[in-house]
N, C-alpha and C positions, 0 to 999 in steps of 0.2 A: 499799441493799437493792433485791433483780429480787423480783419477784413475778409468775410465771406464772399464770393465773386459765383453765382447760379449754379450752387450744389444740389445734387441732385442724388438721391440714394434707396435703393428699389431692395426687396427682400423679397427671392421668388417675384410672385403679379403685383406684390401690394409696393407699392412707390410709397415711402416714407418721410421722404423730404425731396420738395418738387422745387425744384430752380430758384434757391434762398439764396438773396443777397443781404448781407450786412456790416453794414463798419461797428464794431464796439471799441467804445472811445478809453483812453489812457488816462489811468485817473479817477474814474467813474466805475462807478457798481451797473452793472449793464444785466437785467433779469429778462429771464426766458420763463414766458408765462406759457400755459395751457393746461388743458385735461390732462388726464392719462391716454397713451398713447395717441399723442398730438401728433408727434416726431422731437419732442425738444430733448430727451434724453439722447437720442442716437444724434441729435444735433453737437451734445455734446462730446458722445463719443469720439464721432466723428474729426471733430475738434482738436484730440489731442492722440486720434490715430487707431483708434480702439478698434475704429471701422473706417473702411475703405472708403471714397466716395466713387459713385459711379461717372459722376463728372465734374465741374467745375474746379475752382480753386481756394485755397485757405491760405491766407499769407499774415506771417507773423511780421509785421514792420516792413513789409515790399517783402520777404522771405517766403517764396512760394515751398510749402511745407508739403502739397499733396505731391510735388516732384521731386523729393528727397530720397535718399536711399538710405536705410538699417542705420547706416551709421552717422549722417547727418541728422536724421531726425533723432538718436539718441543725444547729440550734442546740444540740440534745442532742446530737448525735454528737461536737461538743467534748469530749463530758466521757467519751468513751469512749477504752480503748485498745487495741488488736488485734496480737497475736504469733499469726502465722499457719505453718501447717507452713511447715517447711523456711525459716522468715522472713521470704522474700519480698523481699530486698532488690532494690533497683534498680541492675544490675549496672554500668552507665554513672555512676553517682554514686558519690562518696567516701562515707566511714564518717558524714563530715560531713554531708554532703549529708545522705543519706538520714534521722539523725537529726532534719535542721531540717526535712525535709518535711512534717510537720503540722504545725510551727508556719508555714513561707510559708502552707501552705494556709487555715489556720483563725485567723490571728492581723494584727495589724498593728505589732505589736512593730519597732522596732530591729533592724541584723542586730546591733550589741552586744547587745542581750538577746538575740537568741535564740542567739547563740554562747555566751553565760554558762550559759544552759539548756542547751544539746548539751552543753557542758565538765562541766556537774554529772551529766546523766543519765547520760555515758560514764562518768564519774568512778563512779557510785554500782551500775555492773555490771561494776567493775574492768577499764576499758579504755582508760584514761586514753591520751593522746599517739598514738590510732589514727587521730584526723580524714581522715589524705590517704591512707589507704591504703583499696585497691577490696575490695567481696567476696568475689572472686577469692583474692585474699592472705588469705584467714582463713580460719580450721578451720571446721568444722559446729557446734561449741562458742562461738566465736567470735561465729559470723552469729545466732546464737541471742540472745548478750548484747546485742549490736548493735539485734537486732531488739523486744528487750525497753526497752533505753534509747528508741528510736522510740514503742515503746507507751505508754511512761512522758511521752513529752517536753512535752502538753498538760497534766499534771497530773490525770490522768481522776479518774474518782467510781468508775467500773468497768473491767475489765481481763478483755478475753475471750482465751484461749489456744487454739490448737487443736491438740491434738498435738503439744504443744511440744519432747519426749524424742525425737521421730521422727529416727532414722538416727542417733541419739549413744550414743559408749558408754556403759556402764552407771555408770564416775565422773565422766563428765561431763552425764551424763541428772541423777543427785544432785545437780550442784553448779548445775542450771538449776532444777529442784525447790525448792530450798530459796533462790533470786535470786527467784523467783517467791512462795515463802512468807515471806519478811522484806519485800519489797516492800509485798505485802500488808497487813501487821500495822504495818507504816514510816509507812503512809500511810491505815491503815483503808477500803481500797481494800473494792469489792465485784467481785470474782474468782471467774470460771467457767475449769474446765479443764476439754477432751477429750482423754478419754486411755483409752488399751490398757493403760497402766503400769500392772502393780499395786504396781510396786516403789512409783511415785509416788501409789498412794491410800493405802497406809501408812507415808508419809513426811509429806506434805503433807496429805492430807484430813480437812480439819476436816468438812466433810457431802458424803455423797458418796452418789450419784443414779445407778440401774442402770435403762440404757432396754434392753426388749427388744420387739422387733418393733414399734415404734412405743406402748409403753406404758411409762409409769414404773411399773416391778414391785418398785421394794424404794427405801428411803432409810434413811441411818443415819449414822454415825462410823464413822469406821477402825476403832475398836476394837470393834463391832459385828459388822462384818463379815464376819469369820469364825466369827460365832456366830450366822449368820441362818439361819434356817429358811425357808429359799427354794431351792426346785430349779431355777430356772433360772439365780439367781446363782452357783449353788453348783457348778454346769456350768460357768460362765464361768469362777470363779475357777479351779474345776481344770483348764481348758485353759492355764492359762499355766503350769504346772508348777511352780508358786512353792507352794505351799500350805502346804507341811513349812515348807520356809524361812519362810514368813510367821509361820507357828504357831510356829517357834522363837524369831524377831525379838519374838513380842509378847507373850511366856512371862518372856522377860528383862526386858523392858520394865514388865513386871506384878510382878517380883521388888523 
């Protein structure tokens, strides 16, 4: 469990994120909706320390993290794992590589153990026998699973996404969706996703969080969602042109 407690985060005059509070629950894929430049990226930063908060607090489990010092908060960062847009892999390193790199960094394991751990994590986002091949050689589908088994490879407690769906087609944006939603529930993982998707808030979103202009304006379920009475959410959603389709998707699903 994250628990936001009235953060507060200002860049120069422009206030970015104005007095958010939020519990994201253990277990649950918990999505942080909005436009661009809402605040929900820097929400995430924020999150895992990228950036500073100007006030409030962030507590990992009661673990207030924005009162840590260099070396506490590197001790908690074990337990986190990070799927970054586009993945971020390190294009000089094998599939392997890149896998083991939070364990060289944060471990003193064996390279037998930590190859047993690359072999499982590959194994468990269906990429088995990919070790020697570069990022280069793999699809955007691919560099995604890849970069998931890396998030995965500590064993984390939490597991932050950021626009994970970004540049994938729409059945393979699904088949990251739902590698990210069994992961989750696999491991009772505590899971933040940023996302544009609405395909992936009513696929995946067990509690799903709409930042606008630097304020959290609406919380709720997927299934909420298109029953909220909120006009700026309600702007959102109809700018993605999904709205029919959604209302039909969860008409069936209500059947």
């Amino acid at each position: 469990m994250i628990e936001v407690r009235n953060i507060s985060k200002t860049f120069g005059k422009n206030r970015v994120l104005d007095d958010i509070s939020i519990l994201f629950e253990k277990g649950k894929t918990n999505l942080v909706i909005g436009k661009s430049g809402s605040g929900k990226t820097v929400l995430l930063k924020s999150l895992v320390g990228l950036h500073e908060v100007d006030k409030g607090m962030i507590l990992f489990d009661e673990r207030d993290f924005t009162s840590m010092n260099f070396k506490q908060r590197k001790s908690l960062r074990k337990e986190f794992g990070m799927l970054f847009q586009g993945a971020a892999l390190f294009d000089s390193y094998t599939v392997e590589e890149n896998v083991k790199y939070p364990l060289d960094m944060f471990t003193e394991i064996s390279y037998a153990e930590k190859l047993e751990r690359v072999n499982f994590c590959l194994h468990r986002v269906d990429m088995d026998k990919t070790n020697a091949l570069y990022p280069a050689e793999l699809s955007g589908g691919m560099k995604k699973r890849v970069g998931i088994a890396r998030a995965i490879a500590l064993n984390p407690i939490y597991l932050f996404c950021d626009e994970p769906n970004s540049g994938l087609d729409p059945q393979t944006a699904i088949r990251i969706d739902k590698l990210i939603k069994n992961i989750t529930e696999e491991f009772d993982i505590t899971t933040i996703v940023n996302t544009h998707d609405m395909n992936s808030v009513m696929e995946i979103g067990d509690k799903v969080v709409f930042i606008f202009e630097g304020l959290k304006c609406w919380e709720g379920t997927k299934h909420e969602i298109l029953k909220a009475d909120n006009r700026y959410l309600n702007d959102f959603v109809f700018a993605t042109n999904l709205t029919k389709t959604l209302k039909k998707v969860q008409a069936k699903k209500e059947k």
